[in-house]
C-alpha positions as YAML, in Angstrom:
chain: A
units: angstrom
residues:
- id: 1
  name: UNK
  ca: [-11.15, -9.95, 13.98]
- id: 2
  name: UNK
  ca: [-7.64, -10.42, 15.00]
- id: 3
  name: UNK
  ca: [-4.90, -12.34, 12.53]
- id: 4
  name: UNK
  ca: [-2.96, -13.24, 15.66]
- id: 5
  name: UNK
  ca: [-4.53, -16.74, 15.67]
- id: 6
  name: UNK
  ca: [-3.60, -17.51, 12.33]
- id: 7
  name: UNK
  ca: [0.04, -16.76, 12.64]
- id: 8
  name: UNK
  ca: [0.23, -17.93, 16.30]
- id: 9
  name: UNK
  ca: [-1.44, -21.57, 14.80]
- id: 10
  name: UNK
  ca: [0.94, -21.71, 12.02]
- id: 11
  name: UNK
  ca: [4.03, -20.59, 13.96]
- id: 12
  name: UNK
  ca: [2.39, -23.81, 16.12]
- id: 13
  name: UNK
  ca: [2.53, -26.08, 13.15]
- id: 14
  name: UNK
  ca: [5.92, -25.05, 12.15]
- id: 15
  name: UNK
  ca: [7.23, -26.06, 15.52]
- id: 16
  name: UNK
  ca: [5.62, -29.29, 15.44]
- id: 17
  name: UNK
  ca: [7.61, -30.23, 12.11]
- id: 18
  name: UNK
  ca: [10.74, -28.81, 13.33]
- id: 19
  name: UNK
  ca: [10.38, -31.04, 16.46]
- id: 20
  name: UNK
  ca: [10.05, -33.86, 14.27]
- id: 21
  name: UNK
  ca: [13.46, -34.02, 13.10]
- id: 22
  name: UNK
  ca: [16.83, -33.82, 15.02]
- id: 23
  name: UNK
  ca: [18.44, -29.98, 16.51]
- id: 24
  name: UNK
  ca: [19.23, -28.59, 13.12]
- id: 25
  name: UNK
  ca: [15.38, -29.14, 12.03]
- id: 26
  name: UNK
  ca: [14.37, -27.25, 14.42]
- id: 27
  name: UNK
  ca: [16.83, -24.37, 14.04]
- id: 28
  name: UNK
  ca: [15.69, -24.32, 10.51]
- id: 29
  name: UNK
  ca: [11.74, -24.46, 11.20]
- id: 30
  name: UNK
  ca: [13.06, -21.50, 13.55]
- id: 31
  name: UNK
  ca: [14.16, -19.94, 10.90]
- id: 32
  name: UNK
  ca: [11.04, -20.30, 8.35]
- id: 33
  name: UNK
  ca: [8.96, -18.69, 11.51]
- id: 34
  name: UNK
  ca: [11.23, -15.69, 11.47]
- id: 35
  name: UNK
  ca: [10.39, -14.96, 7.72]
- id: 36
  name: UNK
  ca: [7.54, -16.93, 6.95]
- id: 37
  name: UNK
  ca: [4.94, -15.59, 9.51]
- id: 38
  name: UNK
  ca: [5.11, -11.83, 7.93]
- id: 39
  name: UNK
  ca: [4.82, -13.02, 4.64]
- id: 40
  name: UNK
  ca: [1.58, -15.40, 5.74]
- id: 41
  name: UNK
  ca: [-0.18, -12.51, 7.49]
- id: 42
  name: UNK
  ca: [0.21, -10.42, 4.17]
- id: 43
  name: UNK
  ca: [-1.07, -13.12, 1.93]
- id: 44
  name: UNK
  ca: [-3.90, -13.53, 4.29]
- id: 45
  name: UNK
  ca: [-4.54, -9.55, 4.28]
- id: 46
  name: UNK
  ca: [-4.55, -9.47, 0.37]
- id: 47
  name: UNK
  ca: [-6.80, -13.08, 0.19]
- id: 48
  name: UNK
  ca: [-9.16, -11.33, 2.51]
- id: 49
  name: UNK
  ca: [-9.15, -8.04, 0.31]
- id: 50
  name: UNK
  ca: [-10.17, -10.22, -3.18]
- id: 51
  name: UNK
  ca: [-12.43, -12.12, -1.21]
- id: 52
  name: UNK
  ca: [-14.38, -8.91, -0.08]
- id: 53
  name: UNK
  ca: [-14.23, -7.77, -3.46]
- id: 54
  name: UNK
  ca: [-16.01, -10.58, -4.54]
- id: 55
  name: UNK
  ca: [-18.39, -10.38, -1.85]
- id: 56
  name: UNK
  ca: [-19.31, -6.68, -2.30]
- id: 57
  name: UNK
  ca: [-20.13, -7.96, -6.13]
- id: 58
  name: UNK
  ca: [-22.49, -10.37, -4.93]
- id: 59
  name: UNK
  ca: [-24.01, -8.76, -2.36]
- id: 60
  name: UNK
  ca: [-24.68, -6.02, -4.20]
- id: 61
  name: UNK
  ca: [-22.53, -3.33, -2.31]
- id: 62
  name: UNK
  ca: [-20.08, -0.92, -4.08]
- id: 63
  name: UNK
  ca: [-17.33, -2.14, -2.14]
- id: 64
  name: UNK
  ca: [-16.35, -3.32, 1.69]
- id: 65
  name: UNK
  ca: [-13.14, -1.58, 2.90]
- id: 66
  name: UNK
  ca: [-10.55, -3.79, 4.55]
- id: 67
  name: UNK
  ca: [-8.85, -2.07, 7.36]
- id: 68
  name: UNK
  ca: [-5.75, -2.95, 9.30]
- id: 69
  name: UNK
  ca: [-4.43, -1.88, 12.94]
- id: 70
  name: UNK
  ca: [-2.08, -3.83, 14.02]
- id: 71
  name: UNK
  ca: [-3.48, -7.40, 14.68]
- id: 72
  name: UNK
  ca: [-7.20, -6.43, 14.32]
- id: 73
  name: UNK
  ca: [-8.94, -6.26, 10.93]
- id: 74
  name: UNK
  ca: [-12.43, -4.64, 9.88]
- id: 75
  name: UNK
  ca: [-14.11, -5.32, 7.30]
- id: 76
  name: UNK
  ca: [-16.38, -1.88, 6.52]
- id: 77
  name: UNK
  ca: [-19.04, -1.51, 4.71]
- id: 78
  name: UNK
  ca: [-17.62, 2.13, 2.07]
- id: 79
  name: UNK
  ca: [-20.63, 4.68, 1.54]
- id: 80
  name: UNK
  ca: [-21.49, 5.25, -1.98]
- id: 81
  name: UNK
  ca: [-19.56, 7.32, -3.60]
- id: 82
  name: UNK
  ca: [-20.99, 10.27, -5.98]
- id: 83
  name: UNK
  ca: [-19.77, 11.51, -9.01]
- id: 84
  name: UNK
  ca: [-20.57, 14.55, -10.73]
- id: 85
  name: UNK
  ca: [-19.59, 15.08, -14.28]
- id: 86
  name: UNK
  ca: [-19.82, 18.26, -16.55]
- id: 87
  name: UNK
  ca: [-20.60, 17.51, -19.95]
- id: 88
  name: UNK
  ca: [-17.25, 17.89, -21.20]
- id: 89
  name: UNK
  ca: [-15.83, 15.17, -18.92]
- id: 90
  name: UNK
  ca: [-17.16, 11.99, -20.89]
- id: 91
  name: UNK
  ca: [-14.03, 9.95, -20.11]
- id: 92
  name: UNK
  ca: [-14.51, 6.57, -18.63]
- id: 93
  name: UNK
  ca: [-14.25, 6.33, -15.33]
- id: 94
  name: UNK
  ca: [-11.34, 3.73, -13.24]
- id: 95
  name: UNK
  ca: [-11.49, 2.69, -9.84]
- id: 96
  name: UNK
  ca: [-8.78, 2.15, -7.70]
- id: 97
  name: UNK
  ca: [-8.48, 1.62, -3.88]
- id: 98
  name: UNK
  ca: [-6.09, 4.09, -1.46]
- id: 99
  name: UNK
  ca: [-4.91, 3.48, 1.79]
- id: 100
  name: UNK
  ca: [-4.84, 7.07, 3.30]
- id: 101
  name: UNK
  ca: [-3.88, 7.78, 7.05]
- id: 102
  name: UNK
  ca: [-7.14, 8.28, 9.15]
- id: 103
  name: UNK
  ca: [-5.54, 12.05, 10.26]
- id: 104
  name: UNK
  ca: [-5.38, 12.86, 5.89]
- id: 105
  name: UNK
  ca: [-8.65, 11.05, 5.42]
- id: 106
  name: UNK
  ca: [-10.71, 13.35, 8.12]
- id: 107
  name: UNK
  ca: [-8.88, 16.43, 6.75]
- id: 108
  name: UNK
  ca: [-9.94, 15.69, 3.55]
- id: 109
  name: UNK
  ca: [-13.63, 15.00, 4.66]
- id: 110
  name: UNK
  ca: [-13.99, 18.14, 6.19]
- id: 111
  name: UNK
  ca: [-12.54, 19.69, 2.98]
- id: 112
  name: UNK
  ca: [-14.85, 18.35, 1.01]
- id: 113
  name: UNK
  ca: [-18.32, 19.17, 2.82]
- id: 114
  name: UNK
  ca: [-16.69, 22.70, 3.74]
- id: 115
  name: UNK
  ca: [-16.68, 23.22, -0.33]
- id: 116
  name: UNK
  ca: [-20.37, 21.37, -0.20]
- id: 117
  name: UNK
  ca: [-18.93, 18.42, -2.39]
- id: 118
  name: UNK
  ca: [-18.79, 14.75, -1.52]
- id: 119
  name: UNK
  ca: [-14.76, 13.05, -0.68]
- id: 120
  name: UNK
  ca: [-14.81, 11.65, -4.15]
- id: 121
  name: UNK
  ca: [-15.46, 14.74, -6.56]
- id: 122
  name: UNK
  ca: [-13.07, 16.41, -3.71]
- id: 123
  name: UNK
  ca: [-10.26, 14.07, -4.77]
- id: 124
  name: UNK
  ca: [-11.03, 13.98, -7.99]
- id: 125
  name: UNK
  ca: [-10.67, 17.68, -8.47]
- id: 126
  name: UNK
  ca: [-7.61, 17.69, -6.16]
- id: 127
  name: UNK
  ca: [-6.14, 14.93, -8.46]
- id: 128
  name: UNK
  ca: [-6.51, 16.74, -11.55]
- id: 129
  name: UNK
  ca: [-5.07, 20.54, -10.61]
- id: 130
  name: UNK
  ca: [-2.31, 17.85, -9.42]
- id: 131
  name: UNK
  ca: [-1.33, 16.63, -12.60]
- id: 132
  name: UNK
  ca: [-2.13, 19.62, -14.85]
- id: 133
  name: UNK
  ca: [-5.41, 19.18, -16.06]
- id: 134
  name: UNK
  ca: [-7.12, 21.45, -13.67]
- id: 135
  name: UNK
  ca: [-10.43, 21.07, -12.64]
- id: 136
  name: UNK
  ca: [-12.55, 23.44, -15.00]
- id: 137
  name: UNK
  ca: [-14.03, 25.82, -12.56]
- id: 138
  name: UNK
  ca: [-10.98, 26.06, -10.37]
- id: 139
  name: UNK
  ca: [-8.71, 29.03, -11.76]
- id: 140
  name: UNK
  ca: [-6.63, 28.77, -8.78]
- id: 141
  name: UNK
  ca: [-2.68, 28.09, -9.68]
- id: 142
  name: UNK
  ca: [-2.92, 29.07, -13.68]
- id: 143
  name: UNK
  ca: [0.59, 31.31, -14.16]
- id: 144
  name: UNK
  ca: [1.97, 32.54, -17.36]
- id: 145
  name: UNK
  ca: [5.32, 32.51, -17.26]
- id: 146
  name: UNK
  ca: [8.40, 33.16, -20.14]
- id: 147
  name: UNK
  ca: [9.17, 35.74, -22.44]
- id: 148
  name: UNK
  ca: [7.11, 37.33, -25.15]
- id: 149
  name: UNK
  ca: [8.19, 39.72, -28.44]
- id: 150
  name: UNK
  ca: [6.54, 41.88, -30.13]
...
């Protein structure tokens, strides 16, 4: 789907009230073009993201990525996602969406099924030796450093 129809029909519209009035109408439904067309095309973009949202609920699917390229949109079904827990980790769990480049996305992919895990454990473990918590069976970057006395 391309979005270029909606902003092309409301840049359309917004001419049509500009030529309504005298010169200085129009130079200011110029000017509402200039800033308002950007700001429609994202409020479409995020009204299209809830409304998939809602969709995926109803239809029963864990989600339906929303991807942008310029003017065209896809709307993509996501594959499930598996997550695999040690007994320890009895946190709840939070989803969030993330917009990665394709390049970082594919790198990561190949990552993950080089280490025989799925993307989202990948990240997961990733995301924790990030912040400090570690993943437990990673003992990769653990460093003692300071001073000690006897």
């Amino acid at each position: 789907m391309q979005t270029s129809w909606f902003t092309e029909t409301l840049r359309s519209d917004l001419e049509a009230v500009g030529s309504m009035g005298s010169d200085k109408a129009m130079k200011v439904a110029e000017r509402m073009i200039t800033v308002a067309l950007p700001l429609a095309k994202a409020r479409m973009l995020e009204a299209m993201s809830m409304a998939l949202t809602e969709l995926s609920g109803v239809l029963g699917i864990e989600r339906i990525d929303l991807r942008v390229s310029g003017d065209d949109v896809t709307f993509v079904p996501a594959e499930p996602t598996v997550v695999t827990r040690t007994t320890e980790q009895t946190a709840d769990q939070a989803r969030f969406s993330l917009r990665l480049p394709d390049d970082l996305k594919v790198r990561i992919d190949e990552r993950a099924a080089a280490e025989g895990t799925s993307t989202n454990t990948w990240m997961v473990r990733a995301l924790e030796a990030a912040v400090g918590r570690g993943a437990p069976h990673s003992p990769r970057n653990r460093r003692l450093s300071g001073y000690g006395q006897a």
